[in-house]
C-alpha positions as CSV (number, residue, x, y, z in Angstrom):
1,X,-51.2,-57.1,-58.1
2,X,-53.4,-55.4,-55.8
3,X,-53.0,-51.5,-55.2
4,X,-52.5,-51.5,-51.6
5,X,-48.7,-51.8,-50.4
6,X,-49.7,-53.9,-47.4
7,X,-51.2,-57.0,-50.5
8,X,-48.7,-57.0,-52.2
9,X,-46.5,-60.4,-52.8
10,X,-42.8,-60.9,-51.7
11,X,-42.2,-61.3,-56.0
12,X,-44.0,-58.1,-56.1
13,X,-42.0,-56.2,-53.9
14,X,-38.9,-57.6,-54.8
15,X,-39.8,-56.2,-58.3
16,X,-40.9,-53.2,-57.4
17,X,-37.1,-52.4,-55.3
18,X,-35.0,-53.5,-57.9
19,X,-37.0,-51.2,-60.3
20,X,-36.5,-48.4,-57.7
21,X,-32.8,-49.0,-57.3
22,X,-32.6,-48.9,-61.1
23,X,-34.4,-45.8,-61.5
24,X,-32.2,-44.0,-58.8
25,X,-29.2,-45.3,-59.9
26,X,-30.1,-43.9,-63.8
27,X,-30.9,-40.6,-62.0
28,X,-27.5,-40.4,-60.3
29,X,-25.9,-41.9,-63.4
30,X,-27.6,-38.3,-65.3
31,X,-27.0,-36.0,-62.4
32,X,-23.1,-36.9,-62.1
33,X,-22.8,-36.7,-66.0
34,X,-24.5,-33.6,-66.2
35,X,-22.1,-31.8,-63.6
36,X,-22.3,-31.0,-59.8
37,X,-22.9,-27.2,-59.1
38,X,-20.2,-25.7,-57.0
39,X,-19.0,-23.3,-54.7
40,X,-15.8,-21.2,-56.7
41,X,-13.7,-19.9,-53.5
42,X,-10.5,-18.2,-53.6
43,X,-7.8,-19.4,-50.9
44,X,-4.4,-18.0,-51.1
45,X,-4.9,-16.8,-54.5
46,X,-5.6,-19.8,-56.1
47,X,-9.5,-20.9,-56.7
48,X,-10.9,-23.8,-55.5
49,X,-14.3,-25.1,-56.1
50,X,-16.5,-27.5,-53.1
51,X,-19.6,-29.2,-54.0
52,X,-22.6,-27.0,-53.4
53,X,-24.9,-29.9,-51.6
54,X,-22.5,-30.1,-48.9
55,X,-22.1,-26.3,-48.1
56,X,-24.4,-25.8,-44.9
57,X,-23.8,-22.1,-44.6
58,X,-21.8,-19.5,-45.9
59,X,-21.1,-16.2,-43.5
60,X,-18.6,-13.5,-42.4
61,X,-15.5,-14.1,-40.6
62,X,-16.4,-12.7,-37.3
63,X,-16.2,-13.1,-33.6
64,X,-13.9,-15.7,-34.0
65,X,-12.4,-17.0,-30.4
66,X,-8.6,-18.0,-30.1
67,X,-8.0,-22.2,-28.6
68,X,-4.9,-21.8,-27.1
69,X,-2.6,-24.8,-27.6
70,X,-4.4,-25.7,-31.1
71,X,-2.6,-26.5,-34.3
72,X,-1.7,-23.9,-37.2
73,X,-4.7,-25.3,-39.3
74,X,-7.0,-23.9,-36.0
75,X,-8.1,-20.4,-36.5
76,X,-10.2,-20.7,-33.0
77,X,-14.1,-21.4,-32.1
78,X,-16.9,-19.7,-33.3
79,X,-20.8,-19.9,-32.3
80,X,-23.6,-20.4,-35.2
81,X,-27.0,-21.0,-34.5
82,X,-26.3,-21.7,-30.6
83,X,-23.8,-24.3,-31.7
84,X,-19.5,-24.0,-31.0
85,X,-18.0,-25.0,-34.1
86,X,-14.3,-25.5,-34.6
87,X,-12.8,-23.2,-37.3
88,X,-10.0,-24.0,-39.8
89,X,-7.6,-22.3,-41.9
90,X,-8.0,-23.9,-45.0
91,X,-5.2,-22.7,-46.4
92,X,-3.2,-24.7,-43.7
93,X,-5.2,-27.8,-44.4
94,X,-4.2,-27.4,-48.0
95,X,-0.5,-27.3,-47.1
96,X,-0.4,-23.7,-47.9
97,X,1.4,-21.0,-46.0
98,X,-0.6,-18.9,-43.6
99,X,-1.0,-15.8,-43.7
100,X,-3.2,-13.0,-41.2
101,X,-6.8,-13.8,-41.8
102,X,-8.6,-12.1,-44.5
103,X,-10.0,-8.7,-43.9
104,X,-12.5,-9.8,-45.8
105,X,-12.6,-13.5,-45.2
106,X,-16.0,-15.9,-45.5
107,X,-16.5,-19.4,-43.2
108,X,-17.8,-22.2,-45.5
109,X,-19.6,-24.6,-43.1
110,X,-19.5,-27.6,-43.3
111,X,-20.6,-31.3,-41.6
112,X,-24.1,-32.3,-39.8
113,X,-24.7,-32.6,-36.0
114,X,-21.1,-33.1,-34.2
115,X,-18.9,-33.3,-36.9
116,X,-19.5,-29.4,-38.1
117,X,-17.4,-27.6,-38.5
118,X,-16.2,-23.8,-40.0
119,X,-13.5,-23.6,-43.1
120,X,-11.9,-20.0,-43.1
121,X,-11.0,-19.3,-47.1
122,X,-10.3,-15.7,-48.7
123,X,-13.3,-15.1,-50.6
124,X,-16.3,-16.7,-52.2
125,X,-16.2,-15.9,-55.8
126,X,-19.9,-17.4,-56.4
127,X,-21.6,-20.8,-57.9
128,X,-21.0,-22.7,-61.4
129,X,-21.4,-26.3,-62.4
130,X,-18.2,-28.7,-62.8
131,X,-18.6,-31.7,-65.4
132,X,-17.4,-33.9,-62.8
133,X,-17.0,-37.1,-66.5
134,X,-14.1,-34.4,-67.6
135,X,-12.1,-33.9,-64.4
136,X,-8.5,-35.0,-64.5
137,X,-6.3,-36.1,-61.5
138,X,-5.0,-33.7,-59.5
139,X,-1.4,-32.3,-60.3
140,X,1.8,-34.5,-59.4
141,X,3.0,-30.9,-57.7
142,X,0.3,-30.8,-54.6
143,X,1.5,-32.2,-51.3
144,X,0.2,-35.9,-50.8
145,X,-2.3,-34.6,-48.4
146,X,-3.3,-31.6,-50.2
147,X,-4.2,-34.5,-53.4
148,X,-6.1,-36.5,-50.9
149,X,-8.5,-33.5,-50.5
150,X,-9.3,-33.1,-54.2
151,X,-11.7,-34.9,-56.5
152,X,-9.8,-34.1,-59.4
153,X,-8.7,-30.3,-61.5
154,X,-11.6,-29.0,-64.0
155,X,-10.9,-28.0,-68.0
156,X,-9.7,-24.5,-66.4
157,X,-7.2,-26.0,-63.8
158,X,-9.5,-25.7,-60.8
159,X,-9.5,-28.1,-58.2
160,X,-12.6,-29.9,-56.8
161,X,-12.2,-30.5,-53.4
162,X,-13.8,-33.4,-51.9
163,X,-16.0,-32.9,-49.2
164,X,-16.4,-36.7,-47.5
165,X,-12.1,-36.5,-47.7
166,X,-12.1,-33.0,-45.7
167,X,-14.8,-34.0,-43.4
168,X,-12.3,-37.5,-42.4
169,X,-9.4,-35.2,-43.0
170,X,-7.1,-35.8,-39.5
171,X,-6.4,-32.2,-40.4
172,X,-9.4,-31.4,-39.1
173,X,-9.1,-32.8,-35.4
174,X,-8.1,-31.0,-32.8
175,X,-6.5,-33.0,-29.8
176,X,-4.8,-30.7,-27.6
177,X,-3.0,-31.8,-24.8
178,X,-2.9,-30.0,-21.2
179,X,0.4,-28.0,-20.7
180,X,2.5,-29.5,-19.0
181,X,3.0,-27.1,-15.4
């Protein structure tokens, strides 16, 4: 086998991939057993956790624009980084009541390009790592959609919520129709 890429066989590539897609799916295999480090928020008094990798951004709830004719889980529209993103209570995406927004209330962003997007939870209680082997299903009490957010509950009765579910979450679309005059 030659040490330039361009020389080598079709055998030796083939060899070489498979050994690659062995070696990263060990490395996953490590990193999922070993735990996923976390976000710990606090949304109507319950904590929550959220995978740190897909946390964009973390800032203050401020200048926060009303959309008139939006859905309860809409808080309104805020700007970051020259960019409008769509803000949600995530207490209403969790099925929870809603209450006035937290005086002292965070945004967790979340998404890439288009589909970003701002989560409005009360607080952000800081980072620790989730054994994501030990999780167990998520309690028979939450609200079929609320369950469809979360990965599973932790040893202390945490939830993980999943990211990919929120993201596809039709909780978090906004289709607002004209008023009728």
């Amino acid at each position: 086998m030659s040490s330039k890429s361009n020389d080598w066989s079709e055998e030796d590539r083939a060899i070489l991939e498979a050994r690659t897609r062995s070696l990263a799916a060990h490395a996953a295999l490590r990193e999922e057993a070993a735990g996923v480090d976390v976000l710990v928020l606090r949304v109507g008094g319950e904590r929550y956790t959220l995978p740190a990798d897909a946390v964009r951004a973390v800032a203050a709830l401020a200048r926060l624009s009303p959309l008139p004719h939006a859905p309860p889980t809409v808080a309104g529209l805020t700007a970051r980084g020259g960019v409008i993103l769509p803000v949600f209570h995530l207490r209403a995406v969790l099925g929870l009541a809603l209450t006035a927004l937290p005086e002292y209330g965070r945004i967790v962003l979340l998404g890439e390009g288009s589909g970003q997007l701002a989560l409005i939870v009360d607080a952000v209680e800081g980072t620790s790592r989730v054994d994501t082997t030990a999780l167990r299903p998520a309690p028979p009490t939450l609200t079929a959609a609320a369950g469809a957010l979360i990965r599973g509950v932790d040893g202390d009765g945490v939830p993980l919520l999943d990211p990919e579910a929120l993201l596809a979450s039709d909780r978090l679309f906004i289709d607002i129709a004209p008023p009728m005059s």
